[in-house]
C-alpha positions in Angstrom: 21.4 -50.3 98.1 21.2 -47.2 96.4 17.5 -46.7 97.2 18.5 -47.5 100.9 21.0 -45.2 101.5 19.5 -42.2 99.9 16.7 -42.9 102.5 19.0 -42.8 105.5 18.1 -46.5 106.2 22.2 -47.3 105.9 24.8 -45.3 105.2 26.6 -44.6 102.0 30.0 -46.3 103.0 28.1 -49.5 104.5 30.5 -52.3 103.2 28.8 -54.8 101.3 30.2 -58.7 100.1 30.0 -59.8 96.7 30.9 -62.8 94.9 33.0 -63.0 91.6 32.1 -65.4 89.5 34.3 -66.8 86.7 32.3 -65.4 83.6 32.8 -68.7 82.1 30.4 -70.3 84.7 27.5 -71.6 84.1 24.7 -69.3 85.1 22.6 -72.2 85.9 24.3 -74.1 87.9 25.5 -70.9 89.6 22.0 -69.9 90.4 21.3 -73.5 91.7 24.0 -73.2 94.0 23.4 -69.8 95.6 19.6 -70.7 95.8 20.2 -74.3 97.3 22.4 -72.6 99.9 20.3 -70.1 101.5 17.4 -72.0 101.5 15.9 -75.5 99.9 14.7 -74.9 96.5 11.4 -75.9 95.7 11.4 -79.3 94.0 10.4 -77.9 90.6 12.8 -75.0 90.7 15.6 -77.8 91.2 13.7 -80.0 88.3 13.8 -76.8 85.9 17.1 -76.3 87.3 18.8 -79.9 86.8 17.1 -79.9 83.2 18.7 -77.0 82.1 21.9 -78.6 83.1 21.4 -82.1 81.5 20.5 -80.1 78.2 23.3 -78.3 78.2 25.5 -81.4 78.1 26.5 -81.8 81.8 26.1 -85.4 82.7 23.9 -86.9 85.1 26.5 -88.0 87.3 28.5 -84.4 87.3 25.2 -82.8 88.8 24.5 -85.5 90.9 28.1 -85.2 92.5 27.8 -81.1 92.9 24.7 -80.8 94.4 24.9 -83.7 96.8 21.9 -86.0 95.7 22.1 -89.2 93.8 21.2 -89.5 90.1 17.8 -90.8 90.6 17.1 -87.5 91.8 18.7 -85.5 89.2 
């Protein structure tokens, strides 16, 4: 943004949204989330994704619920 506005391409005052996040979140599934939003993830991103998640103790279930697929696909 700064980079941007120093080269005229927007203005200095150009409001901009942002998301607080709760910085007990889990970074993972946060990133999951914002990436499955915008766009679907490649399917080994969401693998790599769901892993990290199942290894860190979330159950299968839990991630199947949040992400709107079934277990088989977690």
């Amino acid at each position: 943004m700064k980079t941007l506005a120093e080269a005229g391409t927007i203005s200095n005052d150009v409001p901009v949204s942002c998301n607080v996040i709760d910085p007990d979140a889990n970074a993972t599934e946060m990133s999951l989330v914002e990436n499955a939003v915008r766009e679907q993830m490649h399917p080994a991103d969401e693998f790599e994704a769901f892993l990290a998640l199942t290894e860190s103790g979330m159950p299968l279930a839990d991630i199947a619920a949040r992400f709107g697929v079934t277990e088989a696909v977690v």
